[in-house]
Backbone as numpy.savetxt, mean C-alpha at the origin, in Angstrom:
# Nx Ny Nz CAx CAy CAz Cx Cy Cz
15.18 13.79 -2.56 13.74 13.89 -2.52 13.33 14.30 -1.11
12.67 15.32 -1.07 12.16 15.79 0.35 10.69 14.80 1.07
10.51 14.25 1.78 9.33 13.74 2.00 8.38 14.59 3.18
7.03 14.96 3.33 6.27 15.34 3.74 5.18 14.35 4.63
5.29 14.99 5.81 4.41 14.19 6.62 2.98 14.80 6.23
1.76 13.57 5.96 0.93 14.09 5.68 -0.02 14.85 6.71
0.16 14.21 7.74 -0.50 15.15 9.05 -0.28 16.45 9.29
1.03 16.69 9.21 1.89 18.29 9.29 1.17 19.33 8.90
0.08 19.01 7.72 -0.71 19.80 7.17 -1.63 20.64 7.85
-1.90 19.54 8.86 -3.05 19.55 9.90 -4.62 19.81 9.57
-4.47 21.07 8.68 -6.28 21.10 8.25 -7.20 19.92 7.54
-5.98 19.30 6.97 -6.65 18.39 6.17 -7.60 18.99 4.97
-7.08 19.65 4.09 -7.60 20.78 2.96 -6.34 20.63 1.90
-6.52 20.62 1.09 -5.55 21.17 -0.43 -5.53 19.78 -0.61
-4.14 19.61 -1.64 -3.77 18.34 -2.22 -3.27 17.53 -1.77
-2.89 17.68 -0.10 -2.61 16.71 0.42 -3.11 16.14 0.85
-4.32 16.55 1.77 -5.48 15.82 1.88 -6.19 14.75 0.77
-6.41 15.85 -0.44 -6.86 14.86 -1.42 -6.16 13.25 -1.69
-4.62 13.75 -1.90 -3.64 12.84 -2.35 -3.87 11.92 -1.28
-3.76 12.15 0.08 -3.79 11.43 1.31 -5.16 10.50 1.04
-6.63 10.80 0.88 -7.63 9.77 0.95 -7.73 9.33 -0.06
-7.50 9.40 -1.64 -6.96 8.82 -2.60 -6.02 7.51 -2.48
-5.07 7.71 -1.84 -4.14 7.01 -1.06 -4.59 5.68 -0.43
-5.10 6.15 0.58 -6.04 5.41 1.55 -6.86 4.68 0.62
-7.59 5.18 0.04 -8.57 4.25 -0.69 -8.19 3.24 -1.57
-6.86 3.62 -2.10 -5.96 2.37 -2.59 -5.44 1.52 -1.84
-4.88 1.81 -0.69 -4.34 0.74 -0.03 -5.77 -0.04 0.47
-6.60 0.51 0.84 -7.77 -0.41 1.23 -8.24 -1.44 0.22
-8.23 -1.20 -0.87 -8.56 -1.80 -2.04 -7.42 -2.74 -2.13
-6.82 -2.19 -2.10 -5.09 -3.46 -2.10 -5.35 -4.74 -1.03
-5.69 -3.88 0.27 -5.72 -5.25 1.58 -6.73 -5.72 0.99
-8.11 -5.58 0.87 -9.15 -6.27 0.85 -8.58 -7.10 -0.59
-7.81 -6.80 -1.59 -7.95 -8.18 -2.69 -6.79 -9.23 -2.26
-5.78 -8.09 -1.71 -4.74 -9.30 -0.73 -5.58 -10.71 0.15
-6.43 -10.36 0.92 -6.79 -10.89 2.48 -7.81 -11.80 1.57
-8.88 -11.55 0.46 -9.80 -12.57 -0.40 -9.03 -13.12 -1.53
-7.79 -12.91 -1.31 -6.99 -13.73 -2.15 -7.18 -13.82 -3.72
-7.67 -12.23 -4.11 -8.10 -11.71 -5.23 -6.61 -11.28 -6.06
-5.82 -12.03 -5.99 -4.38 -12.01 -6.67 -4.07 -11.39 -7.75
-4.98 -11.53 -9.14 -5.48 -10.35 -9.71 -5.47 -9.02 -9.96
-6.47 -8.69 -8.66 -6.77 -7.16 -8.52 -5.67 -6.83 -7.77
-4.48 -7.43 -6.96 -3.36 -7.18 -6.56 -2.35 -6.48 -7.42
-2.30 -7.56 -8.85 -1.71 -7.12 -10.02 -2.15 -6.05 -10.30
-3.07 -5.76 -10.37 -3.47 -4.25 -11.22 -3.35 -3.18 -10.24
-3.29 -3.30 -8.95 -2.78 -2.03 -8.18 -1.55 -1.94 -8.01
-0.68 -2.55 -8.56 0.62 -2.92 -8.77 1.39 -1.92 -9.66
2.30 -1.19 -9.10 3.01 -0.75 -10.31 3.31 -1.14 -11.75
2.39 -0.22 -13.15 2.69 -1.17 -13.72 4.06 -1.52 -14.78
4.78 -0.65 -14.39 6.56 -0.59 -14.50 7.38 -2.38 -14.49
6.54 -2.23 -12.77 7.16 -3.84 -12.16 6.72 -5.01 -12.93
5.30 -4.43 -12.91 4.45 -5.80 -13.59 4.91 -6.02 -14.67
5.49 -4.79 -15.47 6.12 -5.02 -17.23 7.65 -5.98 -16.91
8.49 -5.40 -16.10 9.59 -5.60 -16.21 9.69 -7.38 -15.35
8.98 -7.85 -14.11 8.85 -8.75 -13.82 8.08 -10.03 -14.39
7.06 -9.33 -14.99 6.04 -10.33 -15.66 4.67 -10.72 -14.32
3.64 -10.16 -14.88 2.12 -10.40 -14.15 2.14 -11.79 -13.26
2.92 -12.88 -13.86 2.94 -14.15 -13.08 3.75 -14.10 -12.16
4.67 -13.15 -12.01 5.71 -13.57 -11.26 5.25 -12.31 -9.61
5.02 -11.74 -10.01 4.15 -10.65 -9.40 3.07 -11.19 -8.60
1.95 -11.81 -9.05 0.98 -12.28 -8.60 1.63 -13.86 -7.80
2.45 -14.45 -8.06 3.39 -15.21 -7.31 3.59 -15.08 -5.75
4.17 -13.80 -6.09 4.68 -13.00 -4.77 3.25 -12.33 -3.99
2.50 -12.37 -4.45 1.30 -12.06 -3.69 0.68 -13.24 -2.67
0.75 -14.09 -4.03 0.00 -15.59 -3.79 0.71 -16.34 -2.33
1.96 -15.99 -2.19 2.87 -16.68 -0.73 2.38 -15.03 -0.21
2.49 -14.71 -0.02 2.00 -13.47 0.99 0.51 -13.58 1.60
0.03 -14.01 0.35 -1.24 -14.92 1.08 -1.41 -15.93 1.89
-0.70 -16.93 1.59 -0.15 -17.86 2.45 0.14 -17.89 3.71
1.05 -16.59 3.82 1.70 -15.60 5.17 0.29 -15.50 6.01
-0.23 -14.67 5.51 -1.52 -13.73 5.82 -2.30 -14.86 6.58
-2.82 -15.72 5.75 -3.73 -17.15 6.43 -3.02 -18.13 7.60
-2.03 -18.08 7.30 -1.34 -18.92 8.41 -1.44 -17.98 9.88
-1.11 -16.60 9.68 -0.87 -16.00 10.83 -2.45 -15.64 11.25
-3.43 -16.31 10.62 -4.91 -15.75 10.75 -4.95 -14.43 10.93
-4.65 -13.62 10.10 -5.15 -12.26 10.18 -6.12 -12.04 9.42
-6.74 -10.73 9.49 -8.09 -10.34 8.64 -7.40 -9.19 8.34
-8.42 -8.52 7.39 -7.83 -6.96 6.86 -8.60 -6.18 7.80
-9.14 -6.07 8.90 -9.22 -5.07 9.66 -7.50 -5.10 10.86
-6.94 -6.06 10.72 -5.82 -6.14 11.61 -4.76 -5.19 10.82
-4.59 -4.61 9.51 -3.87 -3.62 9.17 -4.01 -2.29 9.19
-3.13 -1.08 9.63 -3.51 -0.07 9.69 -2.42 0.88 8.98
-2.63 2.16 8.54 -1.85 2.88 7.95 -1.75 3.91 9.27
-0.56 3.57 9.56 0.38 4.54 10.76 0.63 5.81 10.28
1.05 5.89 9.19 0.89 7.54 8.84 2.05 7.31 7.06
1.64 8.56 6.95 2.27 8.90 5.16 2.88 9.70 4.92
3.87 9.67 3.81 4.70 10.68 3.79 5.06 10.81 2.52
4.38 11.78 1.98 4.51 12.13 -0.06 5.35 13.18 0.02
6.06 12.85 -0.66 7.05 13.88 -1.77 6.53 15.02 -2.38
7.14 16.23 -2.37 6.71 17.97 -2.71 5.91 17.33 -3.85
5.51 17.08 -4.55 4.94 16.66 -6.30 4.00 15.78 -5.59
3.86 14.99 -4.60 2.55 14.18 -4.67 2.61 13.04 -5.83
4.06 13.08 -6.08 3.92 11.60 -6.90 4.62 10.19 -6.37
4.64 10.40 -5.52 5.16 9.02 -4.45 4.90 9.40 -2.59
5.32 8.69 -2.26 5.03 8.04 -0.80 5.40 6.94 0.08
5.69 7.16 1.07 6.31 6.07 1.90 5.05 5.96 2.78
4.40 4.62 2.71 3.46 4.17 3.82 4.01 3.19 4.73
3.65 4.02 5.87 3.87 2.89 7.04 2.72 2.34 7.92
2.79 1.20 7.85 1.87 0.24 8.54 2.33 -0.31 9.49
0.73 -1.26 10.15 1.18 -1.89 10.94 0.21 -3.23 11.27
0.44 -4.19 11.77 -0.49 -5.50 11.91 -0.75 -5.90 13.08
-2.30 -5.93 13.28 -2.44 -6.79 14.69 -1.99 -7.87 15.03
-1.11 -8.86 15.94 -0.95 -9.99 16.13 -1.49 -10.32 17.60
-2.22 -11.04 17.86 -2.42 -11.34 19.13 -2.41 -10.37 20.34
-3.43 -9.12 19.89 -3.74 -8.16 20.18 -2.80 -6.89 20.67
-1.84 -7.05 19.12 -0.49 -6.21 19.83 -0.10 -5.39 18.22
0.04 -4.60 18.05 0.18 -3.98 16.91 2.00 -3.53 16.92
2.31 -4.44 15.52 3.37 -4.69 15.00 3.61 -3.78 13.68
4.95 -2.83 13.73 5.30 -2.14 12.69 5.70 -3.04 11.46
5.17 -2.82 10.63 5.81 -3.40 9.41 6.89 -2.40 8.65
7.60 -3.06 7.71 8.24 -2.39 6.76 7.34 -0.75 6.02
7.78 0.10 5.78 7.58 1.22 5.10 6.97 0.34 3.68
5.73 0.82 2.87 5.74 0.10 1.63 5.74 1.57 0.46
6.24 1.38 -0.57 6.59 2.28 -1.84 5.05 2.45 -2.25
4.97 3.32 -2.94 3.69 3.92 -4.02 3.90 4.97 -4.71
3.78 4.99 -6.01 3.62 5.92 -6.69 2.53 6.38 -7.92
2.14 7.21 -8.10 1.20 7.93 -8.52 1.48 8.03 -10.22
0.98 7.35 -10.86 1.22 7.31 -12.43 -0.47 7.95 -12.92
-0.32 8.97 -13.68 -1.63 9.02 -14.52 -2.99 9.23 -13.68
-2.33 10.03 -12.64 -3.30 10.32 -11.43 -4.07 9.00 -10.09
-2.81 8.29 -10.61 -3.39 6.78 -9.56 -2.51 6.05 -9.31
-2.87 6.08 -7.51 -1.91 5.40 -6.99 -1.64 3.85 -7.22
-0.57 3.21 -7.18 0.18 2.33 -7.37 1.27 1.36 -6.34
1.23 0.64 -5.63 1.96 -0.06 -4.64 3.11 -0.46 -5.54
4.55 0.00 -4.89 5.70 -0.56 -5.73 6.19 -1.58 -4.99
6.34 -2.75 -5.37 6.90 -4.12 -4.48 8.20 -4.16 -4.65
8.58 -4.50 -3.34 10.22 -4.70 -3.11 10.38 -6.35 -3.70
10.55 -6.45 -5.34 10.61 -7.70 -5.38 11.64 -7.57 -6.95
């Protein structure tokens, strides 16, 4: 699989752009039900492959201690940022990389999976 930096583009025009704030607007939607502990709407931006094969409880589980994470380390969802993206020739997946404020120091996180089913993006959990 070839991956594409989405910046490389530079104009910010065609489908990568599109795919790119599409993108964005999911993961934003993702932090904000993560951080209000909307566990839920977590599930449903969730791949729903995982959610079949894991089961919605077990899924929302793994959210629910991630929440946990999240509150203990007092973060907010403005402390996450998307460092940059990188979709595949087809625009049907992506490697996002982030990163988290801690005590005014911005920390790389893990790369997170997504893929694009039925024209909408999808967070794939390493679980």
């Amino acid at each position: 699989m070839v991956l594409t930096l989405a910046i490389a583009y530079g104009t910010g025009c065609g489908e990568n752009a599109s795919q790119d704030k599409a993108l964005r607007e999911r993961h934003a939607k993702f932090i904000n039900a993560l951080f209000t502990e909307d566990f839920d709407a977590c599930v449903t931006i969730t791949d729903p492959t995982v959610v079949q094969a894991k089961g919605a409880d077990t899924v929302k589980g793994v959210y629910q201690v991630l929440g946990g994470t999240i509150k203990a380390a007092n973060l907010e969802a403005k402390d996450v940022r998307i460092d940059n993206t990188l979709f595949n020739n087809e625009f049907t997946a992506v490697q996002v990389r982030t990163s988290y404020r801690s005590q005014g120091q911005w920390q790389q996180q893990a790369p997170s999976q997504w893929i694009r089913r039925k024209g909408q993006w999808f967070l794939v959990p390493a679980i």
